[in-house]
C-alpha positions, 0 to 999 in steps of 0.5 A: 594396825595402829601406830605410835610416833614419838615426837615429844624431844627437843632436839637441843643438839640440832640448836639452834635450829629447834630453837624455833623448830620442834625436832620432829618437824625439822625439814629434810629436802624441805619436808618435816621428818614427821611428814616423811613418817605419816605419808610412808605409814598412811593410810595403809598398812597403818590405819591410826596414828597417836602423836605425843607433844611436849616442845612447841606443841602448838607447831606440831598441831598446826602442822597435823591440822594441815595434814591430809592425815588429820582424820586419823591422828590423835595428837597427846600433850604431856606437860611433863614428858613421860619416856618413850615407855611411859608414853604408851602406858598413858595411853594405853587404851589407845593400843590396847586391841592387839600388836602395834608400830612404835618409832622415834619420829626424830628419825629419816627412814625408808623401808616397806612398812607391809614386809615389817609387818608380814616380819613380824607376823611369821615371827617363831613362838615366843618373840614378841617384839620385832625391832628394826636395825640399820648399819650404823656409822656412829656407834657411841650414839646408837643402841648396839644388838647381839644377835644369836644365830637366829637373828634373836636379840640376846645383848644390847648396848646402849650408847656405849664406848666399847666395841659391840659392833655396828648392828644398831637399833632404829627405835622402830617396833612393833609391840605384842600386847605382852609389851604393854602388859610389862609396862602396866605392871611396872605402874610407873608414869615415866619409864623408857624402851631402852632402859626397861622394856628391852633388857626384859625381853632379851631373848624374846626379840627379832630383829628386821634389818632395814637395807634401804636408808636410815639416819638418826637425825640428832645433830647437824651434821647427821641433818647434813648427810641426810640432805646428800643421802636421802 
């Protein structure tokens, strides 16, 4: 399975720490969230890897070409960033040749990658996405499911006041090539997961519930409690 990690954001409430850094190369017990994601993905059940820039690009590419990983890498520029959907549209023939793994590189996670996958290949007919979800402690950052009863995202809620509860999104997937084929008819260079690709598909998502550890590292003090808790 190939995989697409976002990785393209500035970080601009980690300042003044992205001022130099790029936020998916913020350190952690001094290691780059992106190195925490390519050893947990690599080289197995993962075999592929797409990476876009945009923010101190060259810094993610001199981080790549020092990886073990290399080899299995594409790196993509966006001179103008594209979402998170239109991203995978741009390079669409890179994911094109069945299901696929997308996730935020900006987050600190630990979860088995082959039970998220063997999750979603027992999905039941129909769902064709899995998304991740974790226990938030912040809910006005994060992007809040419903659930129906049979763990099917049925509502979601992204960043909002109101109390929808602490079941969030991890901004982990794994994509159908239904997905892709929604974002190609959208025809759109720049579109978003949140705001498009996942309102279409309620009903048609499960949902896989990480136990184990993750953090949205979007601020300082969130960068902190992931030094104590990780």
């Amino acid at each position: 399975m190939k995989a697409v990690l976002l990785s393209a954001g500035y970080g601009t409430r980690l300042k003044p720490l992205t001022d130099t850094v790029p936020k998916c190369l913020v350190p952690v017990q001094s290691k780059p969230l992106l190195g925490y994601w390519l050893d947990l993905l690599l080289p197995k059940p993962i075999d592929q890897v797409l990476i876009n820039t945009h923010y101190l690009a060259q810094k993610v590419k001199d981080f790549v070409q020092s990886s073990p990983w290399e080899s299995v890498i594409k790196l993509v520029h966006e001179d103008v960033l594209l979402g998170t959907g239109g991203t995978l549209y741009r390079n669409r023939d890179f994911i094109k040749d069945g299901a696929f793994m997308v996730a935020h590189a900006d987050n600190l996670t630990r979860f088995s990658v082959e039970d998220f996958i063997a999750t979603h290949v027992r999905r039941k007919p129909g769902i064709e996405i899995t998304m991740m979800t974790f226990q938030t402690d912040n809910p006005q950052s994060c992007g809040i499911v419903e659930l129906d009863a049979a763990n099917t995202v049925v509502g979601f809620h992204e960043k909002v006041a109101q109390d929808y509860g602490l079941h969030a999104n991890a901004a982990v997937y794994i994509f159908e090539p239904a997905v892709l084929d929604f974002l190609i008819s959208l025809n759109k260079e720049i579109s978003d997961l949140s705001t498009e690709v996942i309102p279409h598909f309620l009903g048609r998502i499960q949902t896989y519930h990480n136990t184990d550890y993750h953090r949205d590292i979007g601020t300082v003090q969130s960068l902190a409690l992931a030094e104590v808790e990780f």
